[in-house]
N, C-alpha and C positions, 0 to 999 in steps of 0.2 A: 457486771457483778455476777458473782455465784450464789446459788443459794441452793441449801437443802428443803427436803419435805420430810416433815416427821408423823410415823405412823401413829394412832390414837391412844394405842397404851403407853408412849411415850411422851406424851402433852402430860404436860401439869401445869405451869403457867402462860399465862402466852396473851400476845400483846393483838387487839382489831385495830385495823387499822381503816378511817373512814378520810375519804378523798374524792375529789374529781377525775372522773378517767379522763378527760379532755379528749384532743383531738386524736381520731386516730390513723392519723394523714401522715404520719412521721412516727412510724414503730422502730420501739428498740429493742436490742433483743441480751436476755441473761441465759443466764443456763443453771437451768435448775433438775437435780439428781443428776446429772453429768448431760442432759440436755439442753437442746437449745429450745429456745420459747419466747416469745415476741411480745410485748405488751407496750402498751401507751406511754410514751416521753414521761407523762406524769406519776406514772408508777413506777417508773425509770427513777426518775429523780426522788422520789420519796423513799426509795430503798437506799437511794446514796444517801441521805439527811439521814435517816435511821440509824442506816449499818454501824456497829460499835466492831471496832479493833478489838479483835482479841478476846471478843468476848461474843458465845450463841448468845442468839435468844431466837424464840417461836413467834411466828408473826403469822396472824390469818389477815387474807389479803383475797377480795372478791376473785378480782379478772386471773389469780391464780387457782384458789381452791373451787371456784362453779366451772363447768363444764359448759363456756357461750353458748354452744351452736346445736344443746340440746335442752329442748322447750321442757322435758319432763323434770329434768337435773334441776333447772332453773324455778321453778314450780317447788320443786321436795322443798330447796335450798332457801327460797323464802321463807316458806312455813319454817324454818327454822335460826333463823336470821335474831329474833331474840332474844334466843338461848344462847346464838354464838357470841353476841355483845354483850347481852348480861353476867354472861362467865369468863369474858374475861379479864384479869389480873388489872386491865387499864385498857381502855383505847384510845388510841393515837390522831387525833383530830391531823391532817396534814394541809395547810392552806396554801402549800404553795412554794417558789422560790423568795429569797430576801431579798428588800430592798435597803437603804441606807434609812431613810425614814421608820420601815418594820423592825429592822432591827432596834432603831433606837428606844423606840416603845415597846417593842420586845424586854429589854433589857430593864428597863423602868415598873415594868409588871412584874418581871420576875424580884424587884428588888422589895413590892408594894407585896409579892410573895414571901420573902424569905420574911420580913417587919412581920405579915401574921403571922406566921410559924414560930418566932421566938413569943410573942405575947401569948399566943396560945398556949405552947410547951410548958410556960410558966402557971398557966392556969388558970388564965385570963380569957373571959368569954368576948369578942368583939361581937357590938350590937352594931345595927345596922346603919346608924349616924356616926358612929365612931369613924367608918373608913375614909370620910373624905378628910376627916382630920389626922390621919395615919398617914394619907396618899399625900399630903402638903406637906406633913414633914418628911416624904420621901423626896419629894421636887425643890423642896425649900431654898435651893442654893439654885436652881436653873433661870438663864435669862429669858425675857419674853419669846425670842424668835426660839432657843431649844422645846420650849413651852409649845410654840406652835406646830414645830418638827413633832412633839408628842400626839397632837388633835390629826396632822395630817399623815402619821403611822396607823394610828387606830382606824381613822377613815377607811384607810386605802386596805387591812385586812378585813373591814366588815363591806366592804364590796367585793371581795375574792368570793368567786362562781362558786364555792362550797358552801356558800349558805345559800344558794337558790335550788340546790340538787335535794332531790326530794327523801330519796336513799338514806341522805344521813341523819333524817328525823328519827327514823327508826335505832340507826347506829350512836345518834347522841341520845335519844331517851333513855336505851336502856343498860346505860353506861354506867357502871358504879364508880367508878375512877375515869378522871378523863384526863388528858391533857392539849394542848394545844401547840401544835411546831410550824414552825416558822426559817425556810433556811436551816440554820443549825442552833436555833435558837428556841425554847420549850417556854412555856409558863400553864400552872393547872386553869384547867376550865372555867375550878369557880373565882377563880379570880378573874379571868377575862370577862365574864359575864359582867362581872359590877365595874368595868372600866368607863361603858358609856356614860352614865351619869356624873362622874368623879371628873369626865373629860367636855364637860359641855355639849354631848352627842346624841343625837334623837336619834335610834337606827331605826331603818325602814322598815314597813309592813312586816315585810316578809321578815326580816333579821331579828326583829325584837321575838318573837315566839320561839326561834330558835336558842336565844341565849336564856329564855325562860326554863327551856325543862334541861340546860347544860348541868352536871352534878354539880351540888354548892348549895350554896342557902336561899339563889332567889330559885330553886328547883321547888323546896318544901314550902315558899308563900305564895308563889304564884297562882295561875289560872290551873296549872298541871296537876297541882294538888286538889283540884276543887271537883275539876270536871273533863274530862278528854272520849268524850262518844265519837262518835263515827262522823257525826253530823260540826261537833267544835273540832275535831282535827280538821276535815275536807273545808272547815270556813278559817280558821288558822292558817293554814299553809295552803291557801289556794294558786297564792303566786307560785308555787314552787315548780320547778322544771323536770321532765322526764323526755329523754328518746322515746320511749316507749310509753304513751299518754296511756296506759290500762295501767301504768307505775306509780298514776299519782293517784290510786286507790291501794290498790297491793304492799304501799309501801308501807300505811296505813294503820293495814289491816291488825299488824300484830302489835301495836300501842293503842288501839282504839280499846275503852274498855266493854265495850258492849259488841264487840266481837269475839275476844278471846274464848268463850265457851260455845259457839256457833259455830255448825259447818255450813250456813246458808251463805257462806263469802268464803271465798279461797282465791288464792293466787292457780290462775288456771292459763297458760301460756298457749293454750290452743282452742281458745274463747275469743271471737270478734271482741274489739271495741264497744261495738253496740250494745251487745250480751252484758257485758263486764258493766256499760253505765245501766241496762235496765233492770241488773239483778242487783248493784248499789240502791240505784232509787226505789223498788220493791223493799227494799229490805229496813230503809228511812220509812219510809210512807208505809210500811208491815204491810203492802200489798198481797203479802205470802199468807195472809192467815184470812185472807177472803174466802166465802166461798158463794160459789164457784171463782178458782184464782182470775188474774189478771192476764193476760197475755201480752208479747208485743205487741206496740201499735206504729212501729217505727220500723226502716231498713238501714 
């Protein structure tokens, strides 16, 4: 595929897009501003789901707008990570290629979609016991085994490796629009969220905080509404996965809310590991405000 870059006076709306880069054993290569440029099979293919005929639109896109293979670039580009998700227009949740299964429950959420959008449009507030009696009469006519084609669609997107990457905590919190794609197939956020229950489905440690703070309505009664310090993210999303283990701090850092007005944590790219957990734990345990301070006691 092609694709342009557009300069900053030129952005006004523009879409984040948050993904697994997967493996990058098998690069592919686009060409962007009349270049060529290599990025990950799964970035690959999530510009082909994306891409609309005929039609721009503006997409920020990590492995193309950071600069990998510069520790400082990647450090600014945190610190502002955010700002870039929270301003924009929608971000694009991408989990993946379809499967026959995904699509089919794809398809059944977008339908448990369009059902609130006309009750709403009319005027109509849905309360939180209302949707599993919305969602029956969206299935009302399906046989047991399509019924179960439904539980093992849902399954199999809330075990795709984008809910265990640590990255998109940050890219789904501070998301004011979101949506979810699948293949060539979309449905909004906050619907996906309240699928597991409506579908007989416990998701896992790790999954259920994630669809906690997705935009929707279980965003404003959740845990996320309550309380998110430094200390309830890092014990929330402990499971979560990083290349780079100093990620599953840094990613953190700019949802935590007892960070935000502190420079005693930064995303620092040319900081050991070690450093990175002793000045986390200092800063839990206010080791910083001793005096005489605390030093390492570890290598």
């Amino acid at each position: 595929p092609e694709h342009t870059t557009a300069s900053p006076e030129h952005i006004c709306d523009y879409a984040a897009l948050s993904y697994t880069w997967g493996s990058k054993s098998r690069p592919c290569d686009i060409i962007v501003n009349g270049s060529n440029m290599t990025v990950t099979k799964n970035a690959y293919l999530a510009l082909q789901d994306l891409r609309c005929q005929g039609q721009d639109q503006v997409l920020w896109i990590d492995a193309l707008c950071i600069n990998q293979g510069d520790n400082d670039e990647q450090g600014q580009q945190v610190q502002q990570m955010g700002s870039i998700y929270s301003e924009a227009k929608r971000v694009i949740i991408w989990l993946g290629e379809a499967t026959y299964d995904t699509d089919y429950v794809m398809y059944y959420m977008k339908q448990l979609e369009n059902e609130s959008f006309n009750r709403t449009s009319n005027g109509q507030e849905i309360l939180d016991e209302q949707w599993a009696n919305i969602w029956s009469a969206v299935v009302r006519d399906l046989r047991p085994d399509q019924r179960d084609l439904l539980f093992e669609g849902l399954q199999s997107l809330l075990h795709r490796s984008w809910f265990k990457r640590v990255w998109i905590i940050q890219e789904t919190a501070n998301a004011q629009v979101a949506e979810i794609v699948c293949g060539g197939k979309s449905v909004s956020a906050g619907i996906f969220a309240l699928m597991p229950p409506l579908l007989g489905i416990t998701p896992g440690p790790h999954c259920q905080p994630i669809l906690d703070i997705m935009p929707g309505s279980l965003r404003d009664s959740s845990w996320w509404a309550k309380k998110r310090d430094l200390y309830t993210m890092l014990d929330k999303f402990r499971n979560s996965e990083a290349t780079d283990l100093r990620d599953k701090i840094y990613a953190l850092l700019g949802i935590s809310s007892d960070i935000c007005d502190t420079d005693l944590l930064r995303a620092d790219y040319e900081k050991s590991l070690e450093d990175t957990i002793f000045d986390t734990t200092s800063f839990l345990l206010n080791l910083n405000e001793l005096d005489p301070p605390v030093y390492r006691f570890f290598d």
